[in-house]
MIDOSE-1310 file (N, C-alpha, C; in nm, 2 decimals, decimal comma, always signed):
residues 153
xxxx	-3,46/+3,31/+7,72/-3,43/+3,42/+7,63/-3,47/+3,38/+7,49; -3,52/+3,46/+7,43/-3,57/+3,46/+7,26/-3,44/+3,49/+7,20; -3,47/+3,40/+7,06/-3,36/+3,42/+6,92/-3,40/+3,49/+6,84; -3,27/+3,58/+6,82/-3,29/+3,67/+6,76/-3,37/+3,64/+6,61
xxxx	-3,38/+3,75/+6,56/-3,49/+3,74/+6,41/-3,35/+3,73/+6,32; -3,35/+3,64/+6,21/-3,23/+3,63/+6,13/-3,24/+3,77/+5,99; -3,43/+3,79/+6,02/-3,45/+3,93/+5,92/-3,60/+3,95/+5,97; -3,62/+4,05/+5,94/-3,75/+4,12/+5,93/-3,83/+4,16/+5,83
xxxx	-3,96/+4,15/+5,79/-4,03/+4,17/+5,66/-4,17/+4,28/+5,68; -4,15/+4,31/+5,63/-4,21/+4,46/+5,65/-4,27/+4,53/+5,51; -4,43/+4,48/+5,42/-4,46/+4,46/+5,37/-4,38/+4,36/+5,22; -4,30/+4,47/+5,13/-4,24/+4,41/+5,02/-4,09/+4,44/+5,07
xxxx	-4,03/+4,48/+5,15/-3,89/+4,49/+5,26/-3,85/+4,44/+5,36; -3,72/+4,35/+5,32/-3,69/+4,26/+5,42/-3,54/+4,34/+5,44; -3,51/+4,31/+5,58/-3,44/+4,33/+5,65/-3,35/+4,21/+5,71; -3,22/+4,23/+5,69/-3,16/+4,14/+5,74/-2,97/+4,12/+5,68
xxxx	-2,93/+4,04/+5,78/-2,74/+4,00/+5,68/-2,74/+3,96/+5,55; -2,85/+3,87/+5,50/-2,86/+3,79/+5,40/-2,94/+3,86/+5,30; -3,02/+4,01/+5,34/-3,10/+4,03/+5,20/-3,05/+4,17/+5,14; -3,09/+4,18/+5,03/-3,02/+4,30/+4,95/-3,05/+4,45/+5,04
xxxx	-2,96/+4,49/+5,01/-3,01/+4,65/+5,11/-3,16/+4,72/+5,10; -3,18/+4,80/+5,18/-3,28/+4,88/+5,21/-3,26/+4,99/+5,26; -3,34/+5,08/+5,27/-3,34/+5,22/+5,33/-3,46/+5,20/+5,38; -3,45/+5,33/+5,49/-3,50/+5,39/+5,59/-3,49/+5,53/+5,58
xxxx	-3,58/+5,57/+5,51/-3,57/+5,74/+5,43/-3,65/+5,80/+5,41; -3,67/+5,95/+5,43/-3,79/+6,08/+5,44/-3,77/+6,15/+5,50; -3,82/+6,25/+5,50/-3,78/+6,41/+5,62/-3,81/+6,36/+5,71; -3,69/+6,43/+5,79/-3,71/+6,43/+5,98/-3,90/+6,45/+5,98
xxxx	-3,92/+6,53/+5,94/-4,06/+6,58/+5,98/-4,15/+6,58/+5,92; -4,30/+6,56/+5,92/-4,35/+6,58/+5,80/-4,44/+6,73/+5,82; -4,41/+6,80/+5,72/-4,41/+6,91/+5,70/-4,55/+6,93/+5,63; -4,57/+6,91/+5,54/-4,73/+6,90/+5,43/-4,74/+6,78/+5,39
xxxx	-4,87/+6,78/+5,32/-4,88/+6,66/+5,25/-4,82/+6,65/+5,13; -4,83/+6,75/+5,06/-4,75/+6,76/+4,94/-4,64/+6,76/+4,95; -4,56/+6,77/+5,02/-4,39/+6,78/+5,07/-4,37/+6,62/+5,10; -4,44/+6,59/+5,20/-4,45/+6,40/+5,20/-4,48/+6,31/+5,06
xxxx	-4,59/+6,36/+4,96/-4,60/+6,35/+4,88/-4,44/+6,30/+4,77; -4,41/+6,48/+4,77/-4,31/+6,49/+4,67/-4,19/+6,38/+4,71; -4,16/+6,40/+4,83/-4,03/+6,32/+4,90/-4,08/+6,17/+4,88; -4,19/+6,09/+4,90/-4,20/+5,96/+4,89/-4,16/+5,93/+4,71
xxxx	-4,25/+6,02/+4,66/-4,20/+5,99/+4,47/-4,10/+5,96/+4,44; -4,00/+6,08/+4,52/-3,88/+6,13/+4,46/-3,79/+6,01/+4,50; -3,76/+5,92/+4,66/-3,72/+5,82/+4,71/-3,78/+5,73/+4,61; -3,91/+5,68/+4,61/-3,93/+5,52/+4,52/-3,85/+5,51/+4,39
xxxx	-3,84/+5,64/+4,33/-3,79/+5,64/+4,21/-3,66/+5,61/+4,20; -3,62/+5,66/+4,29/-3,46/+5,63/+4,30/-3,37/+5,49/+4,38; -3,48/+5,46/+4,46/-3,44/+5,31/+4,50/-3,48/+5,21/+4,40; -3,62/+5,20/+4,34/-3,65/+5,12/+4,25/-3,55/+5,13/+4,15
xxxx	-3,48/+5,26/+4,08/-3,37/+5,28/+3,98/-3,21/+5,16/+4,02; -3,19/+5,18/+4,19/-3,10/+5,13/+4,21/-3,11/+4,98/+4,28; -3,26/+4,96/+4,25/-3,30/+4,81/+4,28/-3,27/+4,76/+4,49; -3,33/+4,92/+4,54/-3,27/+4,91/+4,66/-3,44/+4,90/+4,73
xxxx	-3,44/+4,86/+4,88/-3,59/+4,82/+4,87/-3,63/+4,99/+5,02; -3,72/+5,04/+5,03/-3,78/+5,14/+5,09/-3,84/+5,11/+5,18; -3,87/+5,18/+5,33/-3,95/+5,22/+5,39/-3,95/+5,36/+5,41; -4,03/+5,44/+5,42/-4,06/+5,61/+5,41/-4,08/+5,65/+5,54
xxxx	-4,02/+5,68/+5,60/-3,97/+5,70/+5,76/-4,02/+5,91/+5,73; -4,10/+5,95/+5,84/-4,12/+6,11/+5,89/-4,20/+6,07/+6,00; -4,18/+6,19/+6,04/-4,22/+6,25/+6,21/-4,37/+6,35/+6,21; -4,42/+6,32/+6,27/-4,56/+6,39/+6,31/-4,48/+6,44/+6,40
xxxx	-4,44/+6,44/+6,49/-4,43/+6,54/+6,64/-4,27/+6,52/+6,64; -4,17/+6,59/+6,62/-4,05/+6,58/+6,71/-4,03/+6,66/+6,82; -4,09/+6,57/+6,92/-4,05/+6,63/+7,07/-3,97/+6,66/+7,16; -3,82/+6,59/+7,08/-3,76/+6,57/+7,13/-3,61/+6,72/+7,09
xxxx	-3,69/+6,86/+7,10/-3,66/+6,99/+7,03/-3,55/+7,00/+7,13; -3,40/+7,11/+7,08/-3,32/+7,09/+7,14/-3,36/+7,29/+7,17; -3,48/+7,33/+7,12/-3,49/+7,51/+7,16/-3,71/+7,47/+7,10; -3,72/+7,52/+7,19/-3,91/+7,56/+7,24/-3,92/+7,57/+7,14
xxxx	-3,82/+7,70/+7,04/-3,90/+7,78/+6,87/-3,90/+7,66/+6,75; -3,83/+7,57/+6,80/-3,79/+7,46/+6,65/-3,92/+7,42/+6,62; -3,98/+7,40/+6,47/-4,08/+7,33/+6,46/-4,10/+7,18/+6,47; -4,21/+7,14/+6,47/-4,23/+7,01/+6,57/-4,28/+6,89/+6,42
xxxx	-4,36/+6,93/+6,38/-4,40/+6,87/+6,23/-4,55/+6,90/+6,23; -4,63/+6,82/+6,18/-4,81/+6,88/+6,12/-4,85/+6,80/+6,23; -4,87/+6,74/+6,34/-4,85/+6,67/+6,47/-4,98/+6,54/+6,41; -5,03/+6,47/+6,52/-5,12/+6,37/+6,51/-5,21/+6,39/+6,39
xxxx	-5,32/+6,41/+6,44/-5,43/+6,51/+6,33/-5,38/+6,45/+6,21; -5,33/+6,55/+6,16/-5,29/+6,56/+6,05/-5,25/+6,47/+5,99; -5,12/+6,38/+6,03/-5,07/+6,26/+6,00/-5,12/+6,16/+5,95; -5,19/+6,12/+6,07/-5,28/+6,02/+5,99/-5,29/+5,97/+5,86
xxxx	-5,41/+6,06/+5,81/-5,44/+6,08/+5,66/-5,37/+6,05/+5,59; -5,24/+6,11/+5,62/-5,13/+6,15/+5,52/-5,04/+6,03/+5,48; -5,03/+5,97/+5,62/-4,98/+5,84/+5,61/-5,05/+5,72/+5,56; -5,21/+5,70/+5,58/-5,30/+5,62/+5,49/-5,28/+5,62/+5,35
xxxx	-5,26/+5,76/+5,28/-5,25/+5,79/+5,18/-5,12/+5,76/+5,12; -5,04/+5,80/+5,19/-4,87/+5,75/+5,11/-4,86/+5,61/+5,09; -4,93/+5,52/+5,21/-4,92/+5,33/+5,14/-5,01/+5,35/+5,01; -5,12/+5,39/+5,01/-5,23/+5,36/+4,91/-5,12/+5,41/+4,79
xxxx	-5,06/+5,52/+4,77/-5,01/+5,60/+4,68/-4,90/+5,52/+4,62; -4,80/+5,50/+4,66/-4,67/+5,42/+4,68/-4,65/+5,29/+4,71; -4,73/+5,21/+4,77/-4,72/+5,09/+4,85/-4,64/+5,06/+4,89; -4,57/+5,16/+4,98/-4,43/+5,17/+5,05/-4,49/+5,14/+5,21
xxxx	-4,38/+5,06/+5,30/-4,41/+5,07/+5,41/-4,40/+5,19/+5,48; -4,45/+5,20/+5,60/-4,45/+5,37/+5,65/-4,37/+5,34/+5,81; -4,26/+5,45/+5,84/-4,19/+5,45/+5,94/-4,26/+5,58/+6,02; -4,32/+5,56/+6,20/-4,33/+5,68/+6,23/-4,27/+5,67/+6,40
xxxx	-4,23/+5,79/+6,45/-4,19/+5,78/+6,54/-4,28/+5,79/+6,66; -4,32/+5,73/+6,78/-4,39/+5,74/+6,94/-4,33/+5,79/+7,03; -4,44/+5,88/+7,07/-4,34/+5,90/+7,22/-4,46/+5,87/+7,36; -4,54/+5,84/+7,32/-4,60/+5,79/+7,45/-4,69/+5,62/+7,43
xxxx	-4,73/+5,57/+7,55/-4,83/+5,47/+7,54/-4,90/+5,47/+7,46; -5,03/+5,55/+7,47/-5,09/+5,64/+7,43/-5,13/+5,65/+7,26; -4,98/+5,68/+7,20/-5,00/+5,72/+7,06/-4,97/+5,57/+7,00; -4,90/+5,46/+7,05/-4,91/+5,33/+7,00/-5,02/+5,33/+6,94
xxxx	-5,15/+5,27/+7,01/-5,25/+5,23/+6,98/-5,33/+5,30/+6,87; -5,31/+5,47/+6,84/-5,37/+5,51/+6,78/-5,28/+5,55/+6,63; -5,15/+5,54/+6,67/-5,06/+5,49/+6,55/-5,02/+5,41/+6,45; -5,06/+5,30/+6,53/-5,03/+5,18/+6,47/-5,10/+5,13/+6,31
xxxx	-5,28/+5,14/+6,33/-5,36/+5,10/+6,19/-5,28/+5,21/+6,12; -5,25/+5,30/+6,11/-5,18/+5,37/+6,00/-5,04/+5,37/+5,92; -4,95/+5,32/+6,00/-4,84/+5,28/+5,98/-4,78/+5,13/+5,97; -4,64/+5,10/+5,92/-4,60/+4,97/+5,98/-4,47/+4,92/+6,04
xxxx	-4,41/+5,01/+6,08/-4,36/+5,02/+6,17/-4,33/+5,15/+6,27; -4,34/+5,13/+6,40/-4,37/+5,27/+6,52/-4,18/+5,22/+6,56; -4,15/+5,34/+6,53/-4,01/+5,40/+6,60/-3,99/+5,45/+6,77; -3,89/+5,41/+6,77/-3,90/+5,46/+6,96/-3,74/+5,56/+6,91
xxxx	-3,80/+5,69/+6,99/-3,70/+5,76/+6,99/-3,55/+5,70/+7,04; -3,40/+5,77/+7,03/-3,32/+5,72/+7,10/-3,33/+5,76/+7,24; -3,37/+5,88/+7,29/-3,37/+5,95/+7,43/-3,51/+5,89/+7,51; -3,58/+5,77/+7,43/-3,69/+5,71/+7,50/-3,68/+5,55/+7,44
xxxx	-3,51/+5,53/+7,45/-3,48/+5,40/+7,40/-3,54/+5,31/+7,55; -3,52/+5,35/+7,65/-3,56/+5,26/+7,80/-3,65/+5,28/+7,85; -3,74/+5,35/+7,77/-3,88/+5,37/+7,87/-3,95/+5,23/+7,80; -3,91/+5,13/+7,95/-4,04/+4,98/+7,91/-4,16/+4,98/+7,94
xxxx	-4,26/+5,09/+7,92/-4,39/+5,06/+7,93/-4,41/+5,14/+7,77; -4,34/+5,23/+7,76/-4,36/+5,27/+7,61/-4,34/+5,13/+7,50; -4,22/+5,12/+7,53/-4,19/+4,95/+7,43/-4,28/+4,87/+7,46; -4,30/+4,80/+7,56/-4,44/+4,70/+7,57/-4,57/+4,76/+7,48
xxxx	-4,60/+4,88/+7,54/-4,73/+4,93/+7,42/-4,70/+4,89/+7,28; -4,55/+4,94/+7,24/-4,57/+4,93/+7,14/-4,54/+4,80/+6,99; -4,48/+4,71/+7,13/-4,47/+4,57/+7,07/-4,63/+4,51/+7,10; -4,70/+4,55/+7,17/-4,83/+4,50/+7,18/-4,96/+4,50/+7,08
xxxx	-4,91/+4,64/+6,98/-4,97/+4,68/+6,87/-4,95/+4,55/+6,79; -4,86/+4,49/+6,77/-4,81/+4,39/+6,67/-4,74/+4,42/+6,51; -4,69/+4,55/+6,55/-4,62/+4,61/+6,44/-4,52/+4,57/+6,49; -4,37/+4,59/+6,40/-4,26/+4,58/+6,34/-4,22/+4,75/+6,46
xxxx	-4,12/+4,68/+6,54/-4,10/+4,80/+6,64/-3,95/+4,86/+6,62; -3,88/+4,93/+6,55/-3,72/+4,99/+6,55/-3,70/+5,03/+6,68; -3,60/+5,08/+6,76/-3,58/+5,10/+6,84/-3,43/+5,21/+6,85; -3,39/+5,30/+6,81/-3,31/+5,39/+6,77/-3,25/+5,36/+6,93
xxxx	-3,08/+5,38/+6,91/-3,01/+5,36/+7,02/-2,99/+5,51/+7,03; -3,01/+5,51/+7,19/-2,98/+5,63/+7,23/-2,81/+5,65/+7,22; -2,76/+5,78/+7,21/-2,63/+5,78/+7,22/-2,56/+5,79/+7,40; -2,64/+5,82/+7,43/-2,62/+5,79/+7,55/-2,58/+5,64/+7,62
xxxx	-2,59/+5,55/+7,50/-2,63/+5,41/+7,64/-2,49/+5,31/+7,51; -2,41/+5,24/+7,56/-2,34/+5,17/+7,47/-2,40/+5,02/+7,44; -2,39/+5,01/+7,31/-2,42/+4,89/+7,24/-2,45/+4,79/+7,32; -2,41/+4,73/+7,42/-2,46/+4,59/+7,53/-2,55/+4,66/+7,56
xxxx	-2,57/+4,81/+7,63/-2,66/+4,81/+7,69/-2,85/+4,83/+7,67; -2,83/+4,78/+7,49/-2,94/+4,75/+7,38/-2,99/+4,66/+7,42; -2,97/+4,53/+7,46/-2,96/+4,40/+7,47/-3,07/+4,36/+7,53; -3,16/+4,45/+7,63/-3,25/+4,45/+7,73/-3,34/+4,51/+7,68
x	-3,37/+4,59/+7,54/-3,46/+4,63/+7,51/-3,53/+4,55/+7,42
């Protein structure tokens, strides 16, 4: 069995018991670029004010719709870009969410850390992909599953 990480570092943001807080913050969705835009400014400004450290967390695709009509975000495509652009802009690390094998690999150079939904906290061939990338992998607990039953992922 592996030991656990005492923190994680994720460009200029560390994570962990021992280091000063951080956020994990941005729209559920990313909506425009100028909306990603405005929301990363408007967060650096206000963590750097309160000497708190950022990662800029949005969604290309939320798939995980609870009605067909909800919108989904500006999907792959689009993303990308938008996400190259927000490190270059900000030098903020970038949070995005996966839902398949698939989008790992073509995710990953753009971001630095790939999110696993909570309702696709147990799919182990999605996580393998995406610890494979060699990014910084979150893992959102499903509400479905209690706290031990994290342990295996």
């Amino acid at each position: 069995m592996s030991k656990p990480n005492p923190s994680v570092t994720v460009g200029n943001v560390v994570f962990g018991n021992s280091a000063p807080l951080s956020l994990i913050a941005g729209p559920c969705q990313l909506e425009s670029r100028q909306h990603a835009f405005d929301m990363a400014g408007a967060l650096k400004e206000l963590t750097e004010k309160l000497g708190l450290g950022l990662v800029y967390k949005t969604s290309y695709d939320k798939a995980n719709r609870t009605s067909l009509g909800g919108t989904r975000g500006a999907g792959l495509d689009a993303a990308l870009p938008v996400f190259d652009d927000l490190r270059k802009a900000f030098s903020l690390p970038i949070l995005t969410d996966i839902h398949t094998e698939e989008q790992c690999a073509l995710v990953a150079p753009h971001v630095d850390i790939l999110q696993i939904p909570a309702f696709l906290s147990r799919q182990t061939d999605l996580l393998i992909a995406a610890a494979r990338t060699g990014k910084v992998v979150n893992v959102k607990k499903g509400q479905f599953l209690a706290p031990w039953d994290m342990k295996n992922v």
